[in-house]
Backbone as CSV, one residue per row, in Angstrom:
resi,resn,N_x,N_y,N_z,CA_x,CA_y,CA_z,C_x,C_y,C_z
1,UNK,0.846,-1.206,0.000,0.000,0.000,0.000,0.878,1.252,0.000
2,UNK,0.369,2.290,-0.833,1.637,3.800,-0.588,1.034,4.009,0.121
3,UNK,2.099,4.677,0.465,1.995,6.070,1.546,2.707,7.454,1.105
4,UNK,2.216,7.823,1.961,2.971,9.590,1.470,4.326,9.779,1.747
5,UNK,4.926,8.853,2.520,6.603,8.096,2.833,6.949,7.776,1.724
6,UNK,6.383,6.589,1.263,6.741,5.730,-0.092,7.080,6.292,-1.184
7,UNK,5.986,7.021,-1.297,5.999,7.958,-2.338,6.785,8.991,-2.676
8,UNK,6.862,9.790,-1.634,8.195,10.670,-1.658,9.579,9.969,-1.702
9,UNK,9.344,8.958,-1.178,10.896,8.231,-0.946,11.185,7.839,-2.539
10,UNK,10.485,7.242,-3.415,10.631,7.117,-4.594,10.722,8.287,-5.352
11,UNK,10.208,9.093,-5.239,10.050,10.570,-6.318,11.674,11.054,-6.245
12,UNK,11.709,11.128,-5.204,13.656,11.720,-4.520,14.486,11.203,-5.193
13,UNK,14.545,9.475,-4.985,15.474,8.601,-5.104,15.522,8.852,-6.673
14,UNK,14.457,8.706,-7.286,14.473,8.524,-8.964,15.059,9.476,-9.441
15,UNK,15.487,10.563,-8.942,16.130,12.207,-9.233,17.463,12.256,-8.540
16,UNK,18.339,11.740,-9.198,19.469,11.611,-8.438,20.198,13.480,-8.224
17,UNK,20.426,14.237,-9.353,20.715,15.640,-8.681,19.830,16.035,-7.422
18,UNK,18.343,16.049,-7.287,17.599,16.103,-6.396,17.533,15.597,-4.643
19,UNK,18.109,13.931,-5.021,18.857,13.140,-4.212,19.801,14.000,-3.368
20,UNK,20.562,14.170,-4.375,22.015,15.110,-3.856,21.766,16.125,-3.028
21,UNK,21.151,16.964,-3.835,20.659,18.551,-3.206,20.540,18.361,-1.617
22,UNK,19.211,17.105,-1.955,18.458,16.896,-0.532,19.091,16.616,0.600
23,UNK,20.294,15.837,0.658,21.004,15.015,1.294,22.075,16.377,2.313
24,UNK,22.248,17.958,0.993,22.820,17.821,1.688,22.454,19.550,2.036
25,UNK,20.891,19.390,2.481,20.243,20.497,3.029,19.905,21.898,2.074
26,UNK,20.156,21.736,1.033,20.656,22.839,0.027,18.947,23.494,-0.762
27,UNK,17.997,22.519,-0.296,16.986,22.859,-0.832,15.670,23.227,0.368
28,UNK,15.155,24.061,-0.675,13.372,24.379,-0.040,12.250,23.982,0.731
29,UNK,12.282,22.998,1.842,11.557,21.693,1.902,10.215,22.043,1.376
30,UNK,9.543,23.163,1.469,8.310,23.585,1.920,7.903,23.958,-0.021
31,UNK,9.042,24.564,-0.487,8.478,25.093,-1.888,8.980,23.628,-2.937
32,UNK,9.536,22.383,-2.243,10.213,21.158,-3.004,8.376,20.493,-2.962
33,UNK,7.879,20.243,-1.672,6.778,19.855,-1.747,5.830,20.475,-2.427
34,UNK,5.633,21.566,-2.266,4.760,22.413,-3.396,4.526,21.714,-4.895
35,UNK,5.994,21.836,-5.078,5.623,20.856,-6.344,5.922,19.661,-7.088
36,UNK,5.903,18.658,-5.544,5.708,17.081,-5.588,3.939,16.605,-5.787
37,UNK,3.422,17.887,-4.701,2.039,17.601,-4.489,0.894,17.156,-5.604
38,UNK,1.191,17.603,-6.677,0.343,17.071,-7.896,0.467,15.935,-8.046
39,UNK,2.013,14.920,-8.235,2.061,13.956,-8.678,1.891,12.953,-7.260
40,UNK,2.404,13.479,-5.998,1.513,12.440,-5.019,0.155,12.046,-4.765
41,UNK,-0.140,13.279,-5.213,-1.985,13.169,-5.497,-2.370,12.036,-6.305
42,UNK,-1.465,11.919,-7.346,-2.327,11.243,-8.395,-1.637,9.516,-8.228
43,UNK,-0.710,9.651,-7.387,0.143,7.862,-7.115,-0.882,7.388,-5.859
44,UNK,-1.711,8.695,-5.142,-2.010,7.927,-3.870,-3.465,7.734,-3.992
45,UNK,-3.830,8.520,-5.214,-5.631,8.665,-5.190,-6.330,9.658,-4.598
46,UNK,-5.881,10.580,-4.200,-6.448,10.993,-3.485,-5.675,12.158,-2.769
47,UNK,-6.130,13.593,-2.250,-5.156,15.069,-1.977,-4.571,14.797,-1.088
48,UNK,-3.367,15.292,-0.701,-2.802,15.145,0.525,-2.356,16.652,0.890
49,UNK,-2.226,16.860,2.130,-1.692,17.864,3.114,-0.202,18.313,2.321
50,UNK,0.046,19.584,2.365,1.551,19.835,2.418,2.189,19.539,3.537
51,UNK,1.928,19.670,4.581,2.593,19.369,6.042,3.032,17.967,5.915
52,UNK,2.101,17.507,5.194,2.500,16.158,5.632,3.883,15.689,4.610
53,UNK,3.426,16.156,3.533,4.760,16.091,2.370,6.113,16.310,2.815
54,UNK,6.225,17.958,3.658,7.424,18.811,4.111,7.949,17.476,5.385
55,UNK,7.139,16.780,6.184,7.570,15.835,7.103,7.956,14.598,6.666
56,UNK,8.074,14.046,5.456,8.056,13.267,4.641,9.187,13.048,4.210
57,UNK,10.090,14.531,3.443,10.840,14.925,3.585,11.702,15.150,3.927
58,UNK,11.617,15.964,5.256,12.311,16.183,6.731,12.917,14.839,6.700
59,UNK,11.777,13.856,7.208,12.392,12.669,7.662,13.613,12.017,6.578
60,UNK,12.785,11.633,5.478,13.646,11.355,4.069,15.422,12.320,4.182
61,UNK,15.625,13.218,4.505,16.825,14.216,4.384,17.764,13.680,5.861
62,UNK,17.192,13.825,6.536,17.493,13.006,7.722,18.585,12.123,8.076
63,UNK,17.933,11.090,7.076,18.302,9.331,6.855,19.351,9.490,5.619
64,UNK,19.232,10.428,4.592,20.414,10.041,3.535,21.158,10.939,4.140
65,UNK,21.301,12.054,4.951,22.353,13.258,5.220,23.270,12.005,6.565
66,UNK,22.755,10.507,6.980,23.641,9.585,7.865,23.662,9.163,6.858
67,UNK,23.271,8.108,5.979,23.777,7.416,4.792,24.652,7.499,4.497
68,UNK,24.575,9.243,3.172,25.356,9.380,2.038,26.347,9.807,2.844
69,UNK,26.623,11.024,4.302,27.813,10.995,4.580,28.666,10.669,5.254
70,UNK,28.167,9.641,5.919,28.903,8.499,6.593,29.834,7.611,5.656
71,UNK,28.717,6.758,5.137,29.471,6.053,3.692,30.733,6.977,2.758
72,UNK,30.062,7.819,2.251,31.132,8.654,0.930,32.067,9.319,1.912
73,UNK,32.226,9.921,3.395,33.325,10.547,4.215,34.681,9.158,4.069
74,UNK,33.893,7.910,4.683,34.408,6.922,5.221,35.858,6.784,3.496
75,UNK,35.254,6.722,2.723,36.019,6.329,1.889,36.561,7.686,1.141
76,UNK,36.380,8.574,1.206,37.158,10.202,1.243,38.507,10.299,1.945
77,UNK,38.097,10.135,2.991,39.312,10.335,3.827,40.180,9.209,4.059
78,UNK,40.008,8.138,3.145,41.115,6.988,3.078,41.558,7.329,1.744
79,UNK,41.631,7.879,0.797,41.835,8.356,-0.453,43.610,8.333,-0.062
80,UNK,43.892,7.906,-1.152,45.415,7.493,-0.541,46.246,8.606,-1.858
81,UNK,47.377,7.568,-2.519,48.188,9.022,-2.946,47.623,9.547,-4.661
82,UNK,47.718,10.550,-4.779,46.974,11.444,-5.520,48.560,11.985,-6.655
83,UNK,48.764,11.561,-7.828,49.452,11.582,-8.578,49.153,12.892,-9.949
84,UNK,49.929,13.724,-10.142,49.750,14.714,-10.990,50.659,15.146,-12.432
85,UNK,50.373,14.354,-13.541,51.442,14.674,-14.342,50.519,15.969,-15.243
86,UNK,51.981,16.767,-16.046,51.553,17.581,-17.433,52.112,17.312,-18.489
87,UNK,51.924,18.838,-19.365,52.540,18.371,-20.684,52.083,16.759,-21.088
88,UNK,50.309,16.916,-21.446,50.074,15.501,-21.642,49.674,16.480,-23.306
89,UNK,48.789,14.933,-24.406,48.376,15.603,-25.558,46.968,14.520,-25.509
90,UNK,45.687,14.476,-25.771,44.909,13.749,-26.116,44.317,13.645,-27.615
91,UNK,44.396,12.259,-27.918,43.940,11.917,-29.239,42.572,10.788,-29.525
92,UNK,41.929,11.136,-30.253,41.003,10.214,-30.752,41.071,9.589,-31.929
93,UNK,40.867,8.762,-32.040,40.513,7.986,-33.175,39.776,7.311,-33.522
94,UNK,39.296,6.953,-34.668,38.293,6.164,-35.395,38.852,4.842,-35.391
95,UNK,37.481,3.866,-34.753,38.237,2.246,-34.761,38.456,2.139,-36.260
96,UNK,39.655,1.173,-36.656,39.714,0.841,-37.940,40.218,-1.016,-37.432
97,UNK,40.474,-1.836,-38.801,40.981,-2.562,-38.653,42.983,-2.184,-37.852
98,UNK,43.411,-1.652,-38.342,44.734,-1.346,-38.032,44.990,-0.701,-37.145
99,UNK,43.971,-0.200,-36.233,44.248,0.357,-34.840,44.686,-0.373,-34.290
100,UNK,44.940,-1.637,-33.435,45.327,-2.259,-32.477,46.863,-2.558,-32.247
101,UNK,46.802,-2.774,-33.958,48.157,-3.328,-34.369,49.376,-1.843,-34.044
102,UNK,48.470,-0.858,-34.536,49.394,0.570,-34.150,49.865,0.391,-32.707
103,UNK,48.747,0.333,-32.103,48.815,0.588,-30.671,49.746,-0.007,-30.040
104,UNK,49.635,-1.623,-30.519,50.858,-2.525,-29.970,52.035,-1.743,-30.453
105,UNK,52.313,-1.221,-31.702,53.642,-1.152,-32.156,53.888,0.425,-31.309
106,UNK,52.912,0.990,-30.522,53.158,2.468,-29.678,54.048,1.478,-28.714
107,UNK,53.366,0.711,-27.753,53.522,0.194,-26.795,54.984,-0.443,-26.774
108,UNK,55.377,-0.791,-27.793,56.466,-1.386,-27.929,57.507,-0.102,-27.828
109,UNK,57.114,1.034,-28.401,58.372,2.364,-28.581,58.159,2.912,-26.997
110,UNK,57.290,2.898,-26.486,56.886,3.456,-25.183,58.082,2.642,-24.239
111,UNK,58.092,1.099,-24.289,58.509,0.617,-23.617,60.256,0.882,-23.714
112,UNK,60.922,1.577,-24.572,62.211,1.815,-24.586,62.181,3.320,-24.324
113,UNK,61.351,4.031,-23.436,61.572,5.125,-23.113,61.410,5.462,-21.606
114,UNK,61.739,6.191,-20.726,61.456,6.422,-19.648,60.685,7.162,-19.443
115,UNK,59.514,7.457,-18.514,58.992,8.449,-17.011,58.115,8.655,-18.585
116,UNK,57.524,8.189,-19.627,55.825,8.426,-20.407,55.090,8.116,-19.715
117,UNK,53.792,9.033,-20.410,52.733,8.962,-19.580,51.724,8.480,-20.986
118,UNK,50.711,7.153,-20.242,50.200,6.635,-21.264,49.326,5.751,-20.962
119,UNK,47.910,6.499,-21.326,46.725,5.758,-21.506,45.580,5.373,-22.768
120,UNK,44.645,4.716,-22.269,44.132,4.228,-23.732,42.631,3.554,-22.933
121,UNK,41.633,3.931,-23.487,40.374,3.282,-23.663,39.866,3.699,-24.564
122,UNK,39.010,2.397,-25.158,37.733,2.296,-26.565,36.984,1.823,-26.026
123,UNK,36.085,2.442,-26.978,34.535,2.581,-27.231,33.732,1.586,-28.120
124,UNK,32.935,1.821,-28.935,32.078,0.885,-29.921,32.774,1.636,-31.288
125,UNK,32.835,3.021,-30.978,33.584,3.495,-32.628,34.468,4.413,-32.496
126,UNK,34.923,4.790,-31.488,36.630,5.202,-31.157,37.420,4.876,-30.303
127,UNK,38.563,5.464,-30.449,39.458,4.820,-29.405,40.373,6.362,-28.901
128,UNK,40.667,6.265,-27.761,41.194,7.476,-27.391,42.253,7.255,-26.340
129,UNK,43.400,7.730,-26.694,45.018,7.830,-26.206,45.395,9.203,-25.620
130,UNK,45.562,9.001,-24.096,46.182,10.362,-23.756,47.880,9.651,-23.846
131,UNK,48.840,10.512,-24.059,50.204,10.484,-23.425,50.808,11.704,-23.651
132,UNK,52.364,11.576,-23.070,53.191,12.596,-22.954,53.381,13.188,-24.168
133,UNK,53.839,14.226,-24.161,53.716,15.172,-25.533,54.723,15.115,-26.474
134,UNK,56.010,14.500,-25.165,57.268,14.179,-25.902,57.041,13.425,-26.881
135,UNK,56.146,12.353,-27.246,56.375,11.409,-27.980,55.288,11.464,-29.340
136,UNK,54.936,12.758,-29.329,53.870,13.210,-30.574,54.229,12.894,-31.322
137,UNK,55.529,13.031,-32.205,56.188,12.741,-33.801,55.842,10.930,-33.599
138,UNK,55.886,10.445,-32.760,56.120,8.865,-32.878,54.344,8.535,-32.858
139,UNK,53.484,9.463,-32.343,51.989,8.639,-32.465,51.772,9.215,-33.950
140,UNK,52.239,10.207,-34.561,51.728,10.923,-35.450,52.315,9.480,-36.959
141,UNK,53.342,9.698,-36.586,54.008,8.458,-37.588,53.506,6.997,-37.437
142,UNK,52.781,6.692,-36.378,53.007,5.184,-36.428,50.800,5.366,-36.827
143,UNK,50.318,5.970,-36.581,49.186,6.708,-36.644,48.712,7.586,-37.413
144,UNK,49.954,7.739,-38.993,49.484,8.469,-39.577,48.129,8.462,-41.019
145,UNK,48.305,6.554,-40.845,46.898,6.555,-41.844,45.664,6.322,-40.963
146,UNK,45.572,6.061,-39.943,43.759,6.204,-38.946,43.590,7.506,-39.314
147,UNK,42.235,7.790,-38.820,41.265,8.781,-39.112,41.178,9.535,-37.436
148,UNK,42.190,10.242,-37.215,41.929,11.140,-36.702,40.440,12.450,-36.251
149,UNK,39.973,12.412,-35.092,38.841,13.138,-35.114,39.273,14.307,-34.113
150,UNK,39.884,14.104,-33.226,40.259,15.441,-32.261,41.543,15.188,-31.625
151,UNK,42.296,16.329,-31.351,43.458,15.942,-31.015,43.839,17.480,-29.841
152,UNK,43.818,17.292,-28.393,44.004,18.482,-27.463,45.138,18.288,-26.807
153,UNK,45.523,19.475,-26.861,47.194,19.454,-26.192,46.958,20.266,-24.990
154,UNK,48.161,20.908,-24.292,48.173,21.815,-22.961,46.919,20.917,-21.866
155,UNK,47.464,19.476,-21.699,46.367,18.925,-20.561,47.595,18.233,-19.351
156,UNK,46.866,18.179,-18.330,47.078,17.796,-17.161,46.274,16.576,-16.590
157,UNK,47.179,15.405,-15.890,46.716,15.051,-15.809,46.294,14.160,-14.153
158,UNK,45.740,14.165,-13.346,45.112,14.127,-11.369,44.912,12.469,-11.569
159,UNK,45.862,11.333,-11.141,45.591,9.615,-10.462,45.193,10.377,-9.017
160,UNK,43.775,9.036,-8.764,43.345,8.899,-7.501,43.967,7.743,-7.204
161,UNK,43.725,7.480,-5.964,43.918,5.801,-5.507,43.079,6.150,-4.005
162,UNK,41.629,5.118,-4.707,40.780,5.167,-3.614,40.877,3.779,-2.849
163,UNK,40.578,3.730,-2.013,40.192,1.886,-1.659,39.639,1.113,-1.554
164,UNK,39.924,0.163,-1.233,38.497,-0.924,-1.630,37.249,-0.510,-1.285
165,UNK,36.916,0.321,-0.422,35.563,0.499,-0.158,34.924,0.678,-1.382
166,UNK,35.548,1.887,-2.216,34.923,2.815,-3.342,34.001,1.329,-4.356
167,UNK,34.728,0.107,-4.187,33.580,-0.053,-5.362,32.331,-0.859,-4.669
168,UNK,31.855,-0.563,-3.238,30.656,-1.101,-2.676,30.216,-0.210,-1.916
169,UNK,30.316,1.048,-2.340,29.947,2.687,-1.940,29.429,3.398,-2.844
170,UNK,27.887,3.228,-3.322,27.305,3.916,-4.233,27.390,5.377,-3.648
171,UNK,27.734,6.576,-4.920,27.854,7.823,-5.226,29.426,8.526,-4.840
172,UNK,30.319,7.922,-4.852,31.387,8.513,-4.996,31.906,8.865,-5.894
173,UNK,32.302,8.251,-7.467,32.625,9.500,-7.749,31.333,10.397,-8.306
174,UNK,30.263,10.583,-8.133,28.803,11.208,-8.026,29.609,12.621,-7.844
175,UNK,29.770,12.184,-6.124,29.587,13.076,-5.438,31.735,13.808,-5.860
176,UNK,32.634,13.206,-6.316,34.011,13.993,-6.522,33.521,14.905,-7.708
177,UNK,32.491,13.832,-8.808,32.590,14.867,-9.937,31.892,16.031,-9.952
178,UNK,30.948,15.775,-9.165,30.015,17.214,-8.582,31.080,18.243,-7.983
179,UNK,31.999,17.895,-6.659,32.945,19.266,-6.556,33.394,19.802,-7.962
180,UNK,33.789,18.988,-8.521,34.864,19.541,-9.666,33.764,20.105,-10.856
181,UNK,32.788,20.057,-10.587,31.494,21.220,-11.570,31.177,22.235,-10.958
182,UNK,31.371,22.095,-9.612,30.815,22.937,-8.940,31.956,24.282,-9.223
183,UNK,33.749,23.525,-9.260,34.047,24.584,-9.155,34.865,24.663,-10.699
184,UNK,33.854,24.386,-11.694,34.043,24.537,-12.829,35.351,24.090,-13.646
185,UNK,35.346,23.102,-13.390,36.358,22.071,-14.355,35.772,21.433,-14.657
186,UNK,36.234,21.501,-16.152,35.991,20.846,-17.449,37.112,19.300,-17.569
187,UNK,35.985,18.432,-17.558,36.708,17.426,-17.829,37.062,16.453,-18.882
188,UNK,38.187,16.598,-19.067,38.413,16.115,-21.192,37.881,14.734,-21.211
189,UNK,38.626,13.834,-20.070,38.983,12.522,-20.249,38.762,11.857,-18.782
190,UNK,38.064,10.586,-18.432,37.920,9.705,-17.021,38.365,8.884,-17.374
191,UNK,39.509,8.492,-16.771,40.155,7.166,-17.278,40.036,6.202,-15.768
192,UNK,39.599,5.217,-15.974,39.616,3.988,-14.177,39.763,2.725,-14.335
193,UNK,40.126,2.323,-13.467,40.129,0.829,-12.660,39.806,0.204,-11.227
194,UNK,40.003,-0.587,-10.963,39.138,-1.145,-10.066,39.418,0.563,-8.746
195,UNK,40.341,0.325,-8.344,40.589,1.124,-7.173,41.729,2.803,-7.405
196,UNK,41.999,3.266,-8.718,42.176,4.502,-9.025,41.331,5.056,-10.189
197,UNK,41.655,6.236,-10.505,40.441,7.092,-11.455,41.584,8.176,-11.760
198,UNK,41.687,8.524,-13.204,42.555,9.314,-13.790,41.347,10.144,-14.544
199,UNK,41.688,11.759,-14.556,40.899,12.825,-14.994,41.909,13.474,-15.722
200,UNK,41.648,13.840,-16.870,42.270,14.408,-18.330,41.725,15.834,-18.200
201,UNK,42.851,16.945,-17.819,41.957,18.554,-17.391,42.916,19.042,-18.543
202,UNK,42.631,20.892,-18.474,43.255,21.405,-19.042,44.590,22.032,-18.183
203,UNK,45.840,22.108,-18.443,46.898,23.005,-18.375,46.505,23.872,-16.518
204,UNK,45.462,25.218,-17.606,45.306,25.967,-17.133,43.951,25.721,-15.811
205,UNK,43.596,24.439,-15.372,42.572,24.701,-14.564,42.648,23.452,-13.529
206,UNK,44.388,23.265,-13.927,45.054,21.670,-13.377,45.301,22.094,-11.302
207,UNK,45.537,23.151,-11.398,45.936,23.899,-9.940,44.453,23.725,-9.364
208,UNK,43.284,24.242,-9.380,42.132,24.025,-8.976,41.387,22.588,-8.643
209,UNK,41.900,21.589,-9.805,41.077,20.432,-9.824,42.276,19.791,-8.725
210,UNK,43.457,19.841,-8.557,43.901,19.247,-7.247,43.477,19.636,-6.162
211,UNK,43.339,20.790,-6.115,42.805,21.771,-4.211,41.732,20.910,-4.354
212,UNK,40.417,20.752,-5.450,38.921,20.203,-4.695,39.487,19.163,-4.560
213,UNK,40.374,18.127,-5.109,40.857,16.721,-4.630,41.079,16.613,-3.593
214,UNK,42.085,17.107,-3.548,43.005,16.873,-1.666,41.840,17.205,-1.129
215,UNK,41.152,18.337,-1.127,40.336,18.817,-0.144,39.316,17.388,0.101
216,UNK,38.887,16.826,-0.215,37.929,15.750,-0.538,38.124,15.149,1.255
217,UNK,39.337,15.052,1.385,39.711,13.947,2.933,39.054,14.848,4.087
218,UNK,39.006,16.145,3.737,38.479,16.672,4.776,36.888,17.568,4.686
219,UNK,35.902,17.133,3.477,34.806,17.415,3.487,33.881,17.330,4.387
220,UNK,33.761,16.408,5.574,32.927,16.300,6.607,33.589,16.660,7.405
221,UNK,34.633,17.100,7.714,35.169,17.923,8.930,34.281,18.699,9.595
């Protein structure tokens, strides 16, 4: 049977920015219900009270503001070492048959060089390579018949190393990539694995996206 609990508890949950907001006091309770009230009306059959909505609420904000920051602190502040290279270049490409084979033959020149920086994930119809900039003439040559679609230089690039918690802790990086919008970084490239996360920034906005990082261990302070 709903209830005016149920109901709200679903409307919230299904709105994950909303979720967020709620969790972490940032919203209206009184003008949020205002205009839930139509559609609880029509899930429950029948009008309901605003009071009762705004308590609904209340309670609902309550329970995820122990949840979400208990859980997402817990694994914040174990965030271990935080790695920062520059002078990176990012490239895309169009899958072809002869991509792979390039790639191996990168991997092979990479491997007779020291301190490169070098990543790689594909898609269904591209494939995209950040590395060091030093070694542009060698992707450009070994890469020069693929089909090139974008190619950005002057990037920086922020390794996390979270811990095991992070992958049985729903909304973390939710809640990292939200700082880093909040304080307006643009993010080229997410590169991850099980327990780190690499972010592809620009040059110029590489100083900022470390401060909201580090800062991260001490958000529930």
């Amino acid at each position: 049977m709903n209830t005016i609990s149920s109901v709200v508890d679903h409307y919230i949950k299904s709105k994950p920015f909303l979720l967020s907001s709620l969790s972490q006091g940032i919203i209206n309770l009184t003008s949020l219900s205002r205009i839930m009230m139509p559609e609880i009306a029509i899930h429950l059959g029948k009008d309901v009270k605003q009071g009762a909505v705004v308590m609904a609420l209340k309670r609902l904000s309550e329970e995820l503001d122990f949840k979400i920051n208990y859980k997402i602190s817990k694994v914040l502040k174990n965030i271990g070492e935080i790695t920062v290279r520059s002078s990176l270049t990012d490239y895309t490409f169009v899958i072809s048959d002869t991509l792979l084979e390039n790639q191996a033959n990168l991997l092979t020149e990479i491997n007779k060089l020291q301190d490169i920086f070098y990543t790689s994930s594909r898609g269904v119809n591209e494939t995209n390579i950040v590395t060091s900039s030093s070694i542009s003439t060698i992707i450009e040559t070994l890469f020069k018949a693929e089909r090139l679609t974008h190619k950005i230089e002057n990037l920086s690039s922020i390794t996390v190393k979270l811990p095991q918690e992070n992958i049985s802790t729903p909304g973390v990086y939710y809640y990292i990539f939200q700082r880093l919008a909040w304080e307006g970084i643009i993010i080229h490239e997410v590169i991850s694995t099980t327990n780190e996360f690499t972010i592809i920034v620009s040059d110029d906005q590489i100083d900022v996206a470390f401060k909201v990082i580090k800062g991260l261990k001490n958000v529930y302070d």
